[in-house]
Backbone as ProteinMPNN parsed JSONL, in Angstrom:
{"seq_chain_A": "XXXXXXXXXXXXXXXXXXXXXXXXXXXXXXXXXXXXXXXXXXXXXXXXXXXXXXXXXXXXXXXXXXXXXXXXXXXXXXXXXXXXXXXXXXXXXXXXXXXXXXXXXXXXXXXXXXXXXXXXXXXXXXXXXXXXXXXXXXXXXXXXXXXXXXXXXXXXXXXXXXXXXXXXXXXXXXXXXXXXXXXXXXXXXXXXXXXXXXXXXXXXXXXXXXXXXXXX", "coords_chain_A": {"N_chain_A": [[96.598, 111.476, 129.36], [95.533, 109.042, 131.559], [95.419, 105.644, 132.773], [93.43, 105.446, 134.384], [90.736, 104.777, 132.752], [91.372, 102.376, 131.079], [91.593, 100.806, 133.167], [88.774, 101.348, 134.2], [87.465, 100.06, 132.584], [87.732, 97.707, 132.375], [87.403, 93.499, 133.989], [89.512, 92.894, 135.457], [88.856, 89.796, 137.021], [88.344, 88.467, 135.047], [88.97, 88.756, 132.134], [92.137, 88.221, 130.265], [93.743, 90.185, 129.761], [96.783, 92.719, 130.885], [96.752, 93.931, 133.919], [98.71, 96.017, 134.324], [100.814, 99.217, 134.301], [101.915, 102.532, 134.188], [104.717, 103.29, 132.372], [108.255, 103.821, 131.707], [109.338, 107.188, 130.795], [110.276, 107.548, 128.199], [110.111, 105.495, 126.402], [109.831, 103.582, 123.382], [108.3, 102.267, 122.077], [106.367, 99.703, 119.328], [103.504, 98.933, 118.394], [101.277, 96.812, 116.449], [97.956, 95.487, 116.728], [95.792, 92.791, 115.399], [92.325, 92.445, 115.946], [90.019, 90.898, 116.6], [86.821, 91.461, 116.759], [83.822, 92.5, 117.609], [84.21, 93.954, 115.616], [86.299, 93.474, 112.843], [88.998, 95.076, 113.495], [92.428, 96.493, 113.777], [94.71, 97.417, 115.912], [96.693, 100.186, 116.587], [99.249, 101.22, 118.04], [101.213, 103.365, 119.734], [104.535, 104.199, 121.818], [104.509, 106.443, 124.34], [104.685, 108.429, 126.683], [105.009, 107.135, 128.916], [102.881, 105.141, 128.148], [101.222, 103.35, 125.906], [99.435, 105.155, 123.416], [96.485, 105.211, 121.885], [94.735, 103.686, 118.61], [92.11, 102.743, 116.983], [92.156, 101.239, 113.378], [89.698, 100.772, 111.829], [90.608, 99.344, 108.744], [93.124, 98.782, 108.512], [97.072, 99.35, 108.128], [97.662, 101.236, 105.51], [100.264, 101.208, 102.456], [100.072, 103.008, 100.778], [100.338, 106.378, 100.056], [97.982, 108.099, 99.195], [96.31, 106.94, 100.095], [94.095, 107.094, 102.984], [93.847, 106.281, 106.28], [91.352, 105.723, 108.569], [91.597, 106.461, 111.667], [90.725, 106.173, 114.614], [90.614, 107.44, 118.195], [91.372, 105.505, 121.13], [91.038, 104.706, 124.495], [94.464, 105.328, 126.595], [96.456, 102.043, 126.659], [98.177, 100.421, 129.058], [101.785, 99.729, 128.346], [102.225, 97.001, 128.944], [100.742, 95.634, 127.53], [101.272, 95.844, 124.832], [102.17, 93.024, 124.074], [100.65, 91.5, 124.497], [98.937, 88.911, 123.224], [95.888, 86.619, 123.282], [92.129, 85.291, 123.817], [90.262, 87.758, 124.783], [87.005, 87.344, 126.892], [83.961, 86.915, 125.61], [81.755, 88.953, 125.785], [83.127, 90.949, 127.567], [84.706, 93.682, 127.276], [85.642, 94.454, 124.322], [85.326, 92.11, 123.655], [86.898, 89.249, 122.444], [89.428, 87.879, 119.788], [92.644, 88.323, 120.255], [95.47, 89.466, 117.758], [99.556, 89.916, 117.564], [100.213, 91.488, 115.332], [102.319, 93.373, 114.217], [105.065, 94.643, 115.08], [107.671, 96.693, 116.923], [109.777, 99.269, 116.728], [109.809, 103.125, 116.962], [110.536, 106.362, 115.743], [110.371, 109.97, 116.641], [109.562, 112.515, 114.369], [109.726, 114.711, 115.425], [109.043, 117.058, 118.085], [107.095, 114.598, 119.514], [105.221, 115.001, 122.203], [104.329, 117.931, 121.686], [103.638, 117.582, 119.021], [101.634, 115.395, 119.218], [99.594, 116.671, 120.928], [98.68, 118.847, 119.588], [98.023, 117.452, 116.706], [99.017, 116.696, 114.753], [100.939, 114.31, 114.132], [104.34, 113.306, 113.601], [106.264, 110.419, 112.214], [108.939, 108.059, 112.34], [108.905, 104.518, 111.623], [109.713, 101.19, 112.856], [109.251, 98.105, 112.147], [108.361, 94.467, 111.904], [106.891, 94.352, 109.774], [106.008, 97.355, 108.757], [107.359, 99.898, 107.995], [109.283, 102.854, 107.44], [108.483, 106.537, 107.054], [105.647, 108.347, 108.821], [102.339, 109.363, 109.296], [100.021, 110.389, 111.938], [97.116, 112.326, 111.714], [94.915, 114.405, 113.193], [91.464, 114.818, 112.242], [88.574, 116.582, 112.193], [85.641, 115.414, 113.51], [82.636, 113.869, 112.076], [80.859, 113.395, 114.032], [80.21, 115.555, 116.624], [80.855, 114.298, 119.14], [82.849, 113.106, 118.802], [85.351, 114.507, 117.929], [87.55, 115.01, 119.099], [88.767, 112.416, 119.109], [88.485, 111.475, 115.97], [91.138, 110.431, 114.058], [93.957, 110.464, 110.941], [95.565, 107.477, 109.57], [98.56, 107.603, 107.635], [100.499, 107.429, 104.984], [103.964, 108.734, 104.707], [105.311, 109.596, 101.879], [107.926, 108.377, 100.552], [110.611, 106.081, 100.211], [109.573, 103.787, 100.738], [106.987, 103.821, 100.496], [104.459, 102.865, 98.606], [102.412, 102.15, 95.554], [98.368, 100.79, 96.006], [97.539, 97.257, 94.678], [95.186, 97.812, 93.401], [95.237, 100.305, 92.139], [97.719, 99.769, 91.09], [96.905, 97.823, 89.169], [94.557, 98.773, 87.504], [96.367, 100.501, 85.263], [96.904, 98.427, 83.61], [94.754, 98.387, 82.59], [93.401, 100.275, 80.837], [91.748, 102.853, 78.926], [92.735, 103.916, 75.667], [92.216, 106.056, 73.418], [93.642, 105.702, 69.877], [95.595, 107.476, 67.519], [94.481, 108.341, 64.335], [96.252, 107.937, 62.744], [97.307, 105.695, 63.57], [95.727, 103.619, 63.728], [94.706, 100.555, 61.617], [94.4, 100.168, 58.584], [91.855, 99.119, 56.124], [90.694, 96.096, 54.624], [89.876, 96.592, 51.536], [91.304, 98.158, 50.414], [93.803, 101.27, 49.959], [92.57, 103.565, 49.455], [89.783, 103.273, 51.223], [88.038, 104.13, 53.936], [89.289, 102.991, 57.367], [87.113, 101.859, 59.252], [87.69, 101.586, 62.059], [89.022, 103.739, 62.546], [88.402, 105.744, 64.337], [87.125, 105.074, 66.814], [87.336, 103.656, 70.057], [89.933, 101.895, 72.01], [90.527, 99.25, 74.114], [93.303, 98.787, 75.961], [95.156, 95.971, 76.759], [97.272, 94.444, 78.653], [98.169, 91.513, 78.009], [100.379, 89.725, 78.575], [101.589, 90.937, 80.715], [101.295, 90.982, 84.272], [100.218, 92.582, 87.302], [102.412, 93.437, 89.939], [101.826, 92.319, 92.561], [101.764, 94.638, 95.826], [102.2, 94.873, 99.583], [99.291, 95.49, 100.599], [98.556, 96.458, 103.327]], "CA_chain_A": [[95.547, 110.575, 129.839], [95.909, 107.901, 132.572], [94.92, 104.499, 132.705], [92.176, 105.115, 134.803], [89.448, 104.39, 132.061], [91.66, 101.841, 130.794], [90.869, 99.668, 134.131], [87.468, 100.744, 134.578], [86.316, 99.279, 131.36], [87.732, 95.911, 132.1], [86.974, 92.883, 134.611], [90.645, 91.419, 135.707], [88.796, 88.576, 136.783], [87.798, 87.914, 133.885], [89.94, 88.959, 131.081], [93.057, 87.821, 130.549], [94.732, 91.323, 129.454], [97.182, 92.682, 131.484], [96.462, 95.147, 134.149], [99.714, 97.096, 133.715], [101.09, 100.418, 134.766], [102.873, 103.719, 133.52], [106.218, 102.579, 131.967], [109.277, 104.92, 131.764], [108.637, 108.006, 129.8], [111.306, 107.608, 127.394], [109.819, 104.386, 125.536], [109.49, 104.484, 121.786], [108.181, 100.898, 121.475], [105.055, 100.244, 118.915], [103.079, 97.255, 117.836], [99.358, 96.499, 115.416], [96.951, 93.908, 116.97], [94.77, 92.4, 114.796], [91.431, 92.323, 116.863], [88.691, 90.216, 116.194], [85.919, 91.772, 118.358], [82.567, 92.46, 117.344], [84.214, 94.133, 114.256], [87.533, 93.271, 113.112], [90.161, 96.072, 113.429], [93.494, 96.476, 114.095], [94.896, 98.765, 117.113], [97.542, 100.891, 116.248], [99.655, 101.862, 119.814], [102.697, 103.84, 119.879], [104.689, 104.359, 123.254], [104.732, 107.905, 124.125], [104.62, 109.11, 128.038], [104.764, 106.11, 129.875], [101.52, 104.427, 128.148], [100.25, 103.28, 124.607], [98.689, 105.694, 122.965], [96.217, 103.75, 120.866], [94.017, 103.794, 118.092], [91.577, 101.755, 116.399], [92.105, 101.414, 112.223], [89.163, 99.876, 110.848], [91.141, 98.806, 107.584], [94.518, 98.649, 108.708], [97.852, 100.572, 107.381], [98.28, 101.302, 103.919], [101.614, 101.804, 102.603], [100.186, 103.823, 99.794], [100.198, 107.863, 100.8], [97.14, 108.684, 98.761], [94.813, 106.306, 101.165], [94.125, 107.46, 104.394], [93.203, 105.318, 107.153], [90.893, 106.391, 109.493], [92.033, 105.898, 113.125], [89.604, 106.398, 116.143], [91.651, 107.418, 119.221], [90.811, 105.113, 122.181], [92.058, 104.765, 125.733], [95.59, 105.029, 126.584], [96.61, 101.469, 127.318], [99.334, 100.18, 129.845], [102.904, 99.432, 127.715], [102.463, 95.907, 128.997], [100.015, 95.372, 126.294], [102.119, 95.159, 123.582], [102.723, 91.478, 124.089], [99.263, 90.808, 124.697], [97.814, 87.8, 122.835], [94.918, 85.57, 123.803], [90.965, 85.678, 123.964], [88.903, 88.451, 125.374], [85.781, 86.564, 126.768], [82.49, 87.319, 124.765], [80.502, 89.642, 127.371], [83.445, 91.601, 128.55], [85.151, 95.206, 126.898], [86.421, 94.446, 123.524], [85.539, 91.011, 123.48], [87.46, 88.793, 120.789], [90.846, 87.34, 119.328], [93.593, 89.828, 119.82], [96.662, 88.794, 118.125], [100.395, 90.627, 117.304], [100.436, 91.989, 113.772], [103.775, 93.883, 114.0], [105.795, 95.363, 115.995], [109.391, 97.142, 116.727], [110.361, 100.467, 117.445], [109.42, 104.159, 116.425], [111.356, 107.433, 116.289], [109.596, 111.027, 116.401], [110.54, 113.69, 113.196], [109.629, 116.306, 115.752], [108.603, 116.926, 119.163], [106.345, 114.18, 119.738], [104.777, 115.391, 122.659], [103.743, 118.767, 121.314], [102.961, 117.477, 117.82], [100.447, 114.923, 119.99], [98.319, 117.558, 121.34], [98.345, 119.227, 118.048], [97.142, 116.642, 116.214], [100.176, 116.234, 113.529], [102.111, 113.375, 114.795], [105.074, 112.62, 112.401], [107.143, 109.758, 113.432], [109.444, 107.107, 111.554], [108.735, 103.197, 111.773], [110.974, 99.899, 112.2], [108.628, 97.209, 112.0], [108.424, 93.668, 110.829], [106.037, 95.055, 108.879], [105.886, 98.606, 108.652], [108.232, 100.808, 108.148], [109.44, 104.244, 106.793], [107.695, 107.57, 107.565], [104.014, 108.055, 108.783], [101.867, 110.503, 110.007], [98.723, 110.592, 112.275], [96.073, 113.725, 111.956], [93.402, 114.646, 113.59], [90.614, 115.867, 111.591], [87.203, 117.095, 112.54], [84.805, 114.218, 113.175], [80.787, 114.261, 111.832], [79.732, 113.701, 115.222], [81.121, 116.207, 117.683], [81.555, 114.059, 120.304], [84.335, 112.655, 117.96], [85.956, 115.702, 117.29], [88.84, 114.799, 119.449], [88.768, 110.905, 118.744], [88.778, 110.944, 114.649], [92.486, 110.969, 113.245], [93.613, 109.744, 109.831], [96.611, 107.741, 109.733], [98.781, 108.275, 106.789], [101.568, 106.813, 104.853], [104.412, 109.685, 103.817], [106.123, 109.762, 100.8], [109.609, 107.78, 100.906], [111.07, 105.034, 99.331], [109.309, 102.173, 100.992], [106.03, 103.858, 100.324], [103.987, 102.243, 97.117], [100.422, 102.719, 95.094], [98.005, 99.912, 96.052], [97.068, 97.024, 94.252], [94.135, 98.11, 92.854], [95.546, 100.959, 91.285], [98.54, 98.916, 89.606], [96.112, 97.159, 88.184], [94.176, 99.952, 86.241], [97.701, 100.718, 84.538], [97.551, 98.176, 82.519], [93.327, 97.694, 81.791], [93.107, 101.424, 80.715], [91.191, 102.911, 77.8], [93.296, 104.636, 75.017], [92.1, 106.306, 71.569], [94.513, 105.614, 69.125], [95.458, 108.342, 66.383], [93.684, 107.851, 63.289], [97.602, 107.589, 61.523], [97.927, 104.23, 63.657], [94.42, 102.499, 63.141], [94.675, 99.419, 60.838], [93.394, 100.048, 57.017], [90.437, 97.637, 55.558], [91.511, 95.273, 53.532], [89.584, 96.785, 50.87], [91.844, 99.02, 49.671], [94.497, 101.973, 50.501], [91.326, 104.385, 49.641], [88.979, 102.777, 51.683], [88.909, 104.405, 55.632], [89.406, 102.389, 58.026], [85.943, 101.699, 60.067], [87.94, 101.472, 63.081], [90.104, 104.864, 62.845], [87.69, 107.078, 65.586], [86.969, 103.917, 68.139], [88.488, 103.358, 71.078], [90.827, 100.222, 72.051], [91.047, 99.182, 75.731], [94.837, 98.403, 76.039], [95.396, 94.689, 77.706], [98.552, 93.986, 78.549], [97.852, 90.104, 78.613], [101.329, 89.257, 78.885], [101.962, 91.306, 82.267], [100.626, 91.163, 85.163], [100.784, 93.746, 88.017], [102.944, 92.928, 90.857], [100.785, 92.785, 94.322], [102.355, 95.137, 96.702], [102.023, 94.32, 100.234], [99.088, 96.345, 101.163], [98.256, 96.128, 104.484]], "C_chain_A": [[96.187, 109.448, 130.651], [95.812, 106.534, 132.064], [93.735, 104.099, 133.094], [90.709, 104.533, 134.006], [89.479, 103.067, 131.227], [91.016, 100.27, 131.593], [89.411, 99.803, 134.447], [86.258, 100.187, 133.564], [86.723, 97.997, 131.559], [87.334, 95.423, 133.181], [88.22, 92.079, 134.421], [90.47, 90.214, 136.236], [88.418, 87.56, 136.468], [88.577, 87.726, 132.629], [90.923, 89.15, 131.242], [93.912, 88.956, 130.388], [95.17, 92.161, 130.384], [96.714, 94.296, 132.092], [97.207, 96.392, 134.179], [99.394, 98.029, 134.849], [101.912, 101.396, 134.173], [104.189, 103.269, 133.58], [106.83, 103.579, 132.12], [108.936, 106.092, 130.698], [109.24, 107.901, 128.715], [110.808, 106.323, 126.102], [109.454, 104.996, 124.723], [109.221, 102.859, 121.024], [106.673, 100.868, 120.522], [104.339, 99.297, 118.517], [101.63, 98.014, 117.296], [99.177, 95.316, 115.926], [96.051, 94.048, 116.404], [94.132, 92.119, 115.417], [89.779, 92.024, 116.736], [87.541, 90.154, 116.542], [84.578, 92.141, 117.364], [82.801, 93.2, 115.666], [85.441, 94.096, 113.919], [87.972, 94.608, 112.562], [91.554, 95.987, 113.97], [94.272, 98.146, 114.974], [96.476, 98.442, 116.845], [98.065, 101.617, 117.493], [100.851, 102.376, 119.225], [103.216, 103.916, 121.727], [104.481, 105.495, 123.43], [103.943, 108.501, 125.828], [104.211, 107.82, 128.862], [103.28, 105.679, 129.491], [101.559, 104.236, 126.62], [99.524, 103.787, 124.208], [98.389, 104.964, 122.166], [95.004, 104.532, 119.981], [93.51, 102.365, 117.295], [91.23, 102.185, 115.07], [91.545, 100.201, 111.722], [89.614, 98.843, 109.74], [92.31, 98.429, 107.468], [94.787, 99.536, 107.859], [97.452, 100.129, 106.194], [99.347, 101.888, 103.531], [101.744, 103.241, 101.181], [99.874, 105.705, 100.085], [98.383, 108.227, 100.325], [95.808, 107.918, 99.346], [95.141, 106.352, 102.427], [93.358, 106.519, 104.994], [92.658, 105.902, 108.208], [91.141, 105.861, 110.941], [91.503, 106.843, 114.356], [90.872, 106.145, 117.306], [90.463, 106.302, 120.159], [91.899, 105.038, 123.743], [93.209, 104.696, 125.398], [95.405, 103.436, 127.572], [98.536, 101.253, 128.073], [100.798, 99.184, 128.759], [103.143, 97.631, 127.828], [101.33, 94.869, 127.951], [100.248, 95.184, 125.062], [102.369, 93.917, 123.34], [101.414, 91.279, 124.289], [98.793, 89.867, 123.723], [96.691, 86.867, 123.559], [93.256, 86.174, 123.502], [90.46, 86.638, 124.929], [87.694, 87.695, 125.377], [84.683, 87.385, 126.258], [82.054, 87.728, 126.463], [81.576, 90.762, 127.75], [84.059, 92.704, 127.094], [85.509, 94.452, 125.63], [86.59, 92.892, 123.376], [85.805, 90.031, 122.076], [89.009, 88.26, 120.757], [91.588, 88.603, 119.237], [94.836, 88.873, 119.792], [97.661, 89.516, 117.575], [100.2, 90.296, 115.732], [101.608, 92.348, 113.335], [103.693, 94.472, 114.885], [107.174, 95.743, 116.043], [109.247, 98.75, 117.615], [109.708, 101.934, 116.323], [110.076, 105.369, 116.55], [110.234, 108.714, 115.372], [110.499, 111.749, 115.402], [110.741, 114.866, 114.378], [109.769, 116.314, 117.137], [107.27, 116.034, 118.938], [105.181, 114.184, 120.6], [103.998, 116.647, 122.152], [102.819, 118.429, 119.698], [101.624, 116.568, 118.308], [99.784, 115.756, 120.16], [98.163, 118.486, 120.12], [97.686, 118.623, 117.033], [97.646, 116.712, 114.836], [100.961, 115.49, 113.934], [103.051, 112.602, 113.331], [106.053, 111.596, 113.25], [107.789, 108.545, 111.99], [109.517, 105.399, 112.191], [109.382, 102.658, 111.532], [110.138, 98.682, 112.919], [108.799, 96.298, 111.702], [107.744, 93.968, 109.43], [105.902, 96.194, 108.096], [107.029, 99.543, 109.038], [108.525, 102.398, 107.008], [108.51, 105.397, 108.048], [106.319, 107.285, 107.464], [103.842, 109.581, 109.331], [100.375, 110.003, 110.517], [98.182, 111.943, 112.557], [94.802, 113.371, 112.063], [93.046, 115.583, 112.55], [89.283, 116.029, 112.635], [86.26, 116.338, 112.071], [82.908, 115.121, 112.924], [80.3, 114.308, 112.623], [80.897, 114.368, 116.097], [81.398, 115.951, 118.613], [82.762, 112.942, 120.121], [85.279, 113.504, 117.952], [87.304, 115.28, 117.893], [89.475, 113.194, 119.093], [89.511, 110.842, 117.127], [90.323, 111.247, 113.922], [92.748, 110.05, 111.873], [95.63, 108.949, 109.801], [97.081, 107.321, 107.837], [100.278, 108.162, 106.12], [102.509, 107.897, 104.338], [105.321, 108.651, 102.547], [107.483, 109.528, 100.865], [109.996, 106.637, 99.951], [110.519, 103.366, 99.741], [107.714, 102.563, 100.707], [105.709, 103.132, 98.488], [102.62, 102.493, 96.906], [99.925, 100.686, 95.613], [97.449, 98.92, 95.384], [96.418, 97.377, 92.967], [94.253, 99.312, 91.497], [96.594, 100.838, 90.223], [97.789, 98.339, 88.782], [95.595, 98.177, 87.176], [95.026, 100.169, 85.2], [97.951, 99.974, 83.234], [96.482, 97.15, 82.041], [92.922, 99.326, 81.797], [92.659, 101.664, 79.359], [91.545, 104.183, 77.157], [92.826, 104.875, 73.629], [93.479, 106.726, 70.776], [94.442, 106.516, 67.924], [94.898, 107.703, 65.179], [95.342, 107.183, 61.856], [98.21, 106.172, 61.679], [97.304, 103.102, 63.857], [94.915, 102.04, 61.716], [94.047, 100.365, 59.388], [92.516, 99.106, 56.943], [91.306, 97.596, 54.871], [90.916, 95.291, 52.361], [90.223, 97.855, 49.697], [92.503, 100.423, 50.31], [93.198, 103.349, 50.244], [90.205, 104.518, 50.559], [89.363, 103.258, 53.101], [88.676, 103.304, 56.223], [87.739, 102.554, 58.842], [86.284, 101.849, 61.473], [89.232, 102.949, 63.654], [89.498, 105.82, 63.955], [87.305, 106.172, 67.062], [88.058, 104.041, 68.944], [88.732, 102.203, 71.869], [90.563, 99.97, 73.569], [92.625, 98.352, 75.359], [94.731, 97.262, 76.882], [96.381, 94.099, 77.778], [98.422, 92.645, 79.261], [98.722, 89.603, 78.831], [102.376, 89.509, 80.357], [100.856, 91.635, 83.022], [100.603, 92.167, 86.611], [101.53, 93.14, 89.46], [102.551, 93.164, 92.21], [101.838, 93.228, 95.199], [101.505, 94.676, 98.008], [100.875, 95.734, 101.043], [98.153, 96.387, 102.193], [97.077, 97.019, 104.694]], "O_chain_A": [[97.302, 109.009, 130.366], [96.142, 106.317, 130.898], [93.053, 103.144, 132.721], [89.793, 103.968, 134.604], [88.479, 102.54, 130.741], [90.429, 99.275, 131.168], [88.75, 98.848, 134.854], [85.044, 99.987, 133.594], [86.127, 97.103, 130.958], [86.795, 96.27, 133.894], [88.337, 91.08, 133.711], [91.393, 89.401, 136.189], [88.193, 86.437, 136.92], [88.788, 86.609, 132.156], [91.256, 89.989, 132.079], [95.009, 88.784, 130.919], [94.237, 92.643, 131.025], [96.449, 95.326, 131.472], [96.72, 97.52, 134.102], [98.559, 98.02, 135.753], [102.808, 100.884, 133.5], [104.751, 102.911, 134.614], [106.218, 104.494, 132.672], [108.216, 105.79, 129.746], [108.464, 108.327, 127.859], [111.253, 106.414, 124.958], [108.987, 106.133, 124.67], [109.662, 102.397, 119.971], [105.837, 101.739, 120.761], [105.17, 98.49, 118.099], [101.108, 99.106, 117.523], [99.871, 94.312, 115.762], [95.326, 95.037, 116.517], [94.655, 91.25, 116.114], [88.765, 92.721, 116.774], [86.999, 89.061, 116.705], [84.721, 91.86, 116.174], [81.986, 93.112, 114.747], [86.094, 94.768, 114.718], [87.546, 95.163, 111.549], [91.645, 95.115, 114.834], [94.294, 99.345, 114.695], [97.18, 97.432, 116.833], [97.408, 102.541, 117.972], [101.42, 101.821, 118.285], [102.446, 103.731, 122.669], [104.094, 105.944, 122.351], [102.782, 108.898, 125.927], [103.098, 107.662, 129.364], [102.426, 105.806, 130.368], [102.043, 105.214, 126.048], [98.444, 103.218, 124.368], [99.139, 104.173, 121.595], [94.434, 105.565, 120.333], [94.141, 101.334, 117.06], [90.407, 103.089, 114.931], [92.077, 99.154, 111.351], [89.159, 97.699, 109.721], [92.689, 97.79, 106.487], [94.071, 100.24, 107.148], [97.022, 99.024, 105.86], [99.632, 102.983, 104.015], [102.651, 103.97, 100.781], [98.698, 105.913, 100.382], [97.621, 108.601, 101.217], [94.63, 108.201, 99.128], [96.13, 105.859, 102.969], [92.387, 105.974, 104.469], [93.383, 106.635, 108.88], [90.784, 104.713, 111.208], [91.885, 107.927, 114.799], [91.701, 105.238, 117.395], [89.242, 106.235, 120.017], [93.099, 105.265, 123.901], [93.511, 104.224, 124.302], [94.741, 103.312, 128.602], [99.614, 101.732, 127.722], [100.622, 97.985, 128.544], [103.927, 97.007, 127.112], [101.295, 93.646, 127.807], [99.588, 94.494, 124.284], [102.857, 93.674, 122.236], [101.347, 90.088, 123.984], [97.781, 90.401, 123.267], [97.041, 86.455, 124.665], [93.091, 87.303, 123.042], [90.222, 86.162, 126.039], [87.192, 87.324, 124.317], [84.609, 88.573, 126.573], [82.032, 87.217, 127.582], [81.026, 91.701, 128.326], [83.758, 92.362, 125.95], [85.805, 93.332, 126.046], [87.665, 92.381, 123.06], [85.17, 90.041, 121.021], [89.68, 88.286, 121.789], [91.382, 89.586, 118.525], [95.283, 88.081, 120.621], [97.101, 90.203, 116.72], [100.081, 89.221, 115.143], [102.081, 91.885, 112.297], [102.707, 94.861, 115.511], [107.936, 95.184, 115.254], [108.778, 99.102, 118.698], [109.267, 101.771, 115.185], [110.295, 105.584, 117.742], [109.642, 108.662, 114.294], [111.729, 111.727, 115.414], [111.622, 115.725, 114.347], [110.65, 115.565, 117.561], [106.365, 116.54, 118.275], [104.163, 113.614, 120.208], [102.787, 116.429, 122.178], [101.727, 118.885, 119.359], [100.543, 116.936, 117.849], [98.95, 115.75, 119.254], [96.975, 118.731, 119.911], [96.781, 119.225, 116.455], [96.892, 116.778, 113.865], [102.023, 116.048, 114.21], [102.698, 111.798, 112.469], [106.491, 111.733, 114.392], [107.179, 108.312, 110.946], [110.192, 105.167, 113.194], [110.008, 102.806, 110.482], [110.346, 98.357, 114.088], [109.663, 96.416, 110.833], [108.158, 93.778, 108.286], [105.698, 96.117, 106.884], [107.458, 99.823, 110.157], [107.895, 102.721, 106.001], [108.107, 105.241, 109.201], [105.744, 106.531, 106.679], [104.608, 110.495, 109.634], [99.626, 109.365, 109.778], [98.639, 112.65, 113.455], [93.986, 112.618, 111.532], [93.635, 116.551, 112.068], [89.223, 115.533, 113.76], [85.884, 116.275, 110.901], [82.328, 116.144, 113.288], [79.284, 115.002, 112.663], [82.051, 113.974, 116.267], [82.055, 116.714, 119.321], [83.353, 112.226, 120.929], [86.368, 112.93, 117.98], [88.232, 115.204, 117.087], [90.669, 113.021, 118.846], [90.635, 110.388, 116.915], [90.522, 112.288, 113.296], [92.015, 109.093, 111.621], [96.649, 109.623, 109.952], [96.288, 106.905, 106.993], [101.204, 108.757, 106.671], [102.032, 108.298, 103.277], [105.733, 107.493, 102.475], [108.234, 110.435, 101.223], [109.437, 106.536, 98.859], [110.852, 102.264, 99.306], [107.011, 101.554, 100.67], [106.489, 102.993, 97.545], [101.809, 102.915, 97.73], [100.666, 99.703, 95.604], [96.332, 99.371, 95.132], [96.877, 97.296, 91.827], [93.699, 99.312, 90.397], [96.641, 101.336, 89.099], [98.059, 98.369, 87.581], [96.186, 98.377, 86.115], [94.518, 100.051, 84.086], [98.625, 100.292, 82.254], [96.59, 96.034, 81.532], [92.165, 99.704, 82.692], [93.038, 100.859, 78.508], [91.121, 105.273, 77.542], [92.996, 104.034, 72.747], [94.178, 107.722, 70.961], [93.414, 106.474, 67.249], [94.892, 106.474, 65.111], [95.418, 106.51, 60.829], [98.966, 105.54, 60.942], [97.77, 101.985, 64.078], [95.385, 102.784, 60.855], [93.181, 101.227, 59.539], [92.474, 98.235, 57.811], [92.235, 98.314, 54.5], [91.095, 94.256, 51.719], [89.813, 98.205, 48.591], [91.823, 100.867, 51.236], [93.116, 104.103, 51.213], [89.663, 105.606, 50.749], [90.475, 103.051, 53.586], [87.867, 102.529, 55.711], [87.344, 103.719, 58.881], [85.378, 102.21, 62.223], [89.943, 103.07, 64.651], [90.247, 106.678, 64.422], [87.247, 106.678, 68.183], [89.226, 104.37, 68.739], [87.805, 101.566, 72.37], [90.355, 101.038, 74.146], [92.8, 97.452, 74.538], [94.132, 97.519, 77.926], [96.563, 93.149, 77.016], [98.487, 92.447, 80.474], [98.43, 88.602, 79.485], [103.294, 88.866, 80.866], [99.842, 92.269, 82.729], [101.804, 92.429, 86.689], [100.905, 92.217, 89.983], [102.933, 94.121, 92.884], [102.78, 92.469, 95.432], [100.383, 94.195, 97.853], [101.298, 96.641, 101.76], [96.952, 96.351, 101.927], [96.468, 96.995, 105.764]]}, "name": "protein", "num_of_chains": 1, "seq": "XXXXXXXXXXXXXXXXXXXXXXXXXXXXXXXXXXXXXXXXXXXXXXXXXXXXXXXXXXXXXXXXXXXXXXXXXXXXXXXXXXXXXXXXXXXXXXXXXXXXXXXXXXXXXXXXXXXXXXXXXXXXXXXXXXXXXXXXXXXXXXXXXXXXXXXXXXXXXXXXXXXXXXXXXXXXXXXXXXXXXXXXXXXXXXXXXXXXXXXXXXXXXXXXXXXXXXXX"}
């Protein structure tokens, strides 16, 4: 894909974002702008054939594998967009606060080119932010004039990957039935059952707390 749709959605003299051109093919540069536009998301670019291939992830990354992020392809933009900060004026393409999230460098597992039009892109990240292995796949969107648009992106399995939050937490407000050999007695007597030997405890580990991973 060109740029062509890139420039005819904007108004250079209007909006401050740069009008750019096809960089060297060889770039492997990659940045996240946080983008404050009629709905906030964060655009996800890699370099890859002289342009920014880009997507827009509603929720941002997650570094946890087992949550997928859904990432809407959109135009390829021009490599000089990576540095882009400032306002988009209200009225024009994508109007809103766009500002650098992270950025750095990216290296392909595979053929990057072929795994692109395939719609398995594996690639390894060196971010302020983000790093390790990833993957973006296309799946098969609900509306078919998505079908090529909807990809999911997708944290692999490595040593910088982690579970999120939400799910450390559970870990340690979970609900365990305790054998009947290690429920309490009444204090009525070693005959007497226990009232509380078939109930079940919720476990509260009030003395730890779960350690917030950084999940973007």
């Amino acid at each position: 894909m060109s740029l062509d749709e890139y420039h005819r959605k904007r108004n250079f003299a209007v909006t401050p974002e740069p009008r750019g051109g096809e960089g060297r093919r060889d770039g492997r540069s990659f940045v996240v702008q946080k983008h404050a536009a009629s709905r906030l998301h964060y655009d996800f670019r890699l370099e890859l054939e002289g342009v920014l291939k880009s997507w827009s992830v509603p929720k941002g990354p997650s570094f946890d594998p087992q949550v997928k992020r859904l990432a809407m392809a959109t135009e390829d933009h021009p490599v000089d967009y990576g540095a882009f900060e400032g306002i988009i004026p209200k009225g024009e393409y994508g109007g809103g606060t766009v500002m650098l999230w992270d950025r750095g460098t990216w290296e392909p597992i595979g053929d990057p080119h072929q795994e692109y039009r395939t719609g398995n892109l594996k690639f390894e990240l060196h971010g302020e932010k983000l790093r390790g292995r990833w993957a973006l796949v296309r799946i098969r969107g609900k509306d078919r004039r998505d079908s090529d648009r909807t990809w999911l992106l997708i944290k692999e399995r490595d040593d910088l990957a982690r579970a999120s939050a939400s799910k450390a937490a559970s870990f340690f407000h979970q609900r365990v039935r305790w054998p009947a050999s290690a429920c309490p007695r009444s204090s009525s007597g070693p005959n007497q059952k226990a009232s509380t030997s078939s109930k079940s405890f919720t476990a509260v580990h009030s003395t730890a707390s779960p350690t917030r991973g950084r999940n973007t």
